[in-house]
N, C-alpha and C positions, 0 to 999 in steps of 0.2 A: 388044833381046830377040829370038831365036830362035824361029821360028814353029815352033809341035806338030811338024810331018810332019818338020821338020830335026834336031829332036833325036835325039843319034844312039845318046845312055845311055839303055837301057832298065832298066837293074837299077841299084838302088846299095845296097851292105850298108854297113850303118854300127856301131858298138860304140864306148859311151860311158861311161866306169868309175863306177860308185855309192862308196859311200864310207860308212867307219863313224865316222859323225860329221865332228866337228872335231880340230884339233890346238891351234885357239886359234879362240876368241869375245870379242866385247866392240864396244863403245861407248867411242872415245877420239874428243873432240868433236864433231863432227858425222858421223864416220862409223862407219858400223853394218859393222864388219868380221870377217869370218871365214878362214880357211885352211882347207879340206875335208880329210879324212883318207882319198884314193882307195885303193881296193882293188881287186884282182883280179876283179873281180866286175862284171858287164854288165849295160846294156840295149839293146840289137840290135833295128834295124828294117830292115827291107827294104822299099823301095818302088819299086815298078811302074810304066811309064805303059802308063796301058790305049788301045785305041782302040774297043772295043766299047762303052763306057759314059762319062758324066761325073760328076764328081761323087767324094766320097772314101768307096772299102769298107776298114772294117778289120776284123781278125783277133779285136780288143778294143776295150772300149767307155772308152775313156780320154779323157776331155772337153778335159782341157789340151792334151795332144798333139796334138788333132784340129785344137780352138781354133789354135794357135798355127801351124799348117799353112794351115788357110782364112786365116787375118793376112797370111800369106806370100803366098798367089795372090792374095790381094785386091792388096797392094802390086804384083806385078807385070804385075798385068790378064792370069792367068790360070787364071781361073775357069770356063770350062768345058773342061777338060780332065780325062781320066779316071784315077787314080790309084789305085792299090792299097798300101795300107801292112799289111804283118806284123811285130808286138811280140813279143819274146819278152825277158824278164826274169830275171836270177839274181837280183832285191834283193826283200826283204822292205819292205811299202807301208807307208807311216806311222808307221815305225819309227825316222827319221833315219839312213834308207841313202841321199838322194838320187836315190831312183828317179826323182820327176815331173823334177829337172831332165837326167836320164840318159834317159829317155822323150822328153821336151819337145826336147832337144838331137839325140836321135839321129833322130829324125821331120822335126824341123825340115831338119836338114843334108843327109839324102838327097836328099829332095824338091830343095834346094838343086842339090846338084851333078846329078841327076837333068835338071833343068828348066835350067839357068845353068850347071853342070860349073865350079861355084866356091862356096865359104861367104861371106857377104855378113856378116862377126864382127859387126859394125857393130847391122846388123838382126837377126842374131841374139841378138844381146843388148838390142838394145831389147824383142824380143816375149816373151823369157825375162822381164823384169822388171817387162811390163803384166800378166803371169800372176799370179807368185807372187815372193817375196822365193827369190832365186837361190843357189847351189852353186858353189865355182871350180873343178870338175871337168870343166868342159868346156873349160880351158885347161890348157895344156901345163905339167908336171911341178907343184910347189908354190906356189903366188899368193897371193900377200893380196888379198881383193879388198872391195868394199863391196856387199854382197848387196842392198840399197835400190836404192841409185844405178847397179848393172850398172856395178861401174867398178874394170877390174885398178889396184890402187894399184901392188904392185910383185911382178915376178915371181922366185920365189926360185932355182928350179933345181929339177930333179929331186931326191929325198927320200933318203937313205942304205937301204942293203940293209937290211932286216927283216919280220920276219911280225909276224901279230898273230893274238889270240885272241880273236874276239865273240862277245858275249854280250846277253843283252837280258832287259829287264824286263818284266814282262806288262802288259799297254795299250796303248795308240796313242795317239798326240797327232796333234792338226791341227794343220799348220805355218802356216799362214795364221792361223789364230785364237791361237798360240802366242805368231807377233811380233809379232802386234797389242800384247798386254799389255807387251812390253818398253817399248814407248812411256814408260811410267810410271816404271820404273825412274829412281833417282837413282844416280849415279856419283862417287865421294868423289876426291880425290885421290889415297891408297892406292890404290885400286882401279888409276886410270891409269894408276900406277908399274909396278903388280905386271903390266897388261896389256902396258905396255912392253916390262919386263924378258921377258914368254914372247913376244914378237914377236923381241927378238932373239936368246933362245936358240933358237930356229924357222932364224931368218936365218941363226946362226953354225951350226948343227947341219949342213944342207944345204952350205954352203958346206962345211965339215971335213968332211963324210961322217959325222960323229957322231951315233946312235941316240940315245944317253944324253943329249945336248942338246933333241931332240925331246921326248923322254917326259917331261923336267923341264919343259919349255914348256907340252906337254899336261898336267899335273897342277895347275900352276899354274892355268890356264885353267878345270880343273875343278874346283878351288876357288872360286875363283871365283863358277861360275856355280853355286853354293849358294845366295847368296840369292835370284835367281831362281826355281830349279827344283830343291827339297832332295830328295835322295837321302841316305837316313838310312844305310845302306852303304856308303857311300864313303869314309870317314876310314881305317875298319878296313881295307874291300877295298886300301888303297893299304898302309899298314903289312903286309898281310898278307901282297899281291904280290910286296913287295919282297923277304922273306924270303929266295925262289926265284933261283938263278942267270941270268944273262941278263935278267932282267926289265928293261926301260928305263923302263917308267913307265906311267898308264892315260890313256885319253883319254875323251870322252863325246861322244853326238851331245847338243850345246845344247841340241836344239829335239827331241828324240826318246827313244826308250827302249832302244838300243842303245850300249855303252862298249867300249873294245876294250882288252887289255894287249898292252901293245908288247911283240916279244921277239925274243931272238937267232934267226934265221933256220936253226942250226945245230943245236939243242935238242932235248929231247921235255921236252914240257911236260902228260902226259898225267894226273900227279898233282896239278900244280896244276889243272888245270880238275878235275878228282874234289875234291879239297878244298873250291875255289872253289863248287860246286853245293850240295857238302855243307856248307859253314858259312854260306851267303847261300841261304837258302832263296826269296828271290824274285825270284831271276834264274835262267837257266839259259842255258848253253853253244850257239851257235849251230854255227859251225864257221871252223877255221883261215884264213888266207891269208894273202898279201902285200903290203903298203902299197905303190903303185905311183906313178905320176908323173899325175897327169890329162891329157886330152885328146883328141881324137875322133879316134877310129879306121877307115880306110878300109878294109874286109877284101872288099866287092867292087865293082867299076865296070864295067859293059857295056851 
């Protein structure tokens, strides 16, 4: 380990993609696994080493992210050093956009290369999963992973070209107190088939470049998680969507109150999101983007 006065990174930007929702959720035996649905859409930290001061100033008062930064000096015995962290956020909190693990990730890894000029994945995913039940958005392009256990089961490949349309319901959930209750859930044999089957239309979709594999995967998956978490809109919203050209399918955040419709990247889709508001009166229209690949983004190092 590299004594303070030799490090020679003072600055590290980092940018780590949020996500609307999943593309598939579920419980098939002992593992509690999900596919995140990354999006165009950031959360960027910057961090500093200071020599006027020790100890860590932030820009926001964000507990996990801070948490899981003092986890990391404590592991490397270096605790008093001075550190400066600036947050800045594109994702909506408590929503199931993924922000704490896009926060918690991007805080974590600057400080990383910052201090060490390396991501330690390893550690990093250990203190990601003493926080909170984790996101596979901080790994590269589509993962299955076990959000419990911090454990890539299998990495699928970057996602096929397409946008999406989010949208979100009014409330918040706590995602902490959310998976708590899954615990209880019972899982029928149906259930595992149908979770199967959208694992590997997820698999073959990426692999083909196929949109329309994905959204089939994510619809399934949002079925699904009905018995859990009933959104009494959602049978019609999927019959409805489909009407509309280009539509591939809807997805939902599990654990949140954000759903996105998948759709051709080529399109205007500005009457179904009008229709969409006007026939589902308790949702409303966030705004557009791109379903992207996950992974942590290096945008500055000096």
């Amino acid at each position: 380990m590299p004594k303070t006065k030799e490090i020679q990174n003072k600055k590290v930007k980092i940018a780590v993609p949020g996500s609307c929702g999943e593309l598939f959720q579920g419980k098939i035996g002992d593992d509690n696994l999900l596919i995140s649905c990354p999006i165009d859409r950031y959360s960027r930290v910057t961090a500093y080493l200071k020599k006027n001061f020790t100890g860590i100033k932030s820009n926001k008062n964000l507990p996990k992210s801070l948490l899981a930064v003092k986890k990391f000096l404590e592991q490397i015995n270096q605790n008093e050093i001075g550190l400066e962290l600036n947050f800045q956020s594109e994702l909506l909190r408590s929503k199931g956009m993924g922000s704490s693990t896009a926060d918690i990730t991007a805080a974590l890894t600057s400080v990383m290369l910052l201090l060490e000029n390396k991501i330690n994945w390893k550690l990093l995913k250990d203190i990601l999963i003493s926080i909170e039940p984790t996101d596979s958005t901080p790994w590269p392009g589509v993962a299955l992973f076990d959000y419990r256990k911090g454990k890539i089961l299998q990495p699928y490949g970057f996602p096929p070209s397409l946008d999406i349309l989010i949208f979100s319901e009014k409330g918040k959930i706590n995602t902490v107190e959310f998976n708590k209750n899954l615990d209880s859930e019972k899982i029928n044999n149906t259930q595992v088939s149908k979770l199967k089957q959208s694992l590997k239309l997820i698999k073959d979709g990426v692999i083909a470049k196929d949109p329309k594999k994905l959204g089939k995967a994510a619809i399934i998956s949002a079925k699904l998680h009905q018995n859990i978490y009933y959104r009494p809109y959602l049978k019609n919203l999927i019959s409805f969507s489909e009407k509309f050209s280009g539509v591939y399918g809807i997805n939902i955040a599990h654990s949140g109150t954000v759903f996105g419709i998948l759709v051709n990247e080529k399109k205007e889709y500005s009457e179904l999101i009008t229709k969409v508001e006007n026939n589902f009166k308790e949702i409303n229209f966030l705004y557009r983007t791109k379903v992207v690949g996950g992974g942590i983004r290096i945008e500055e190092k000096r």
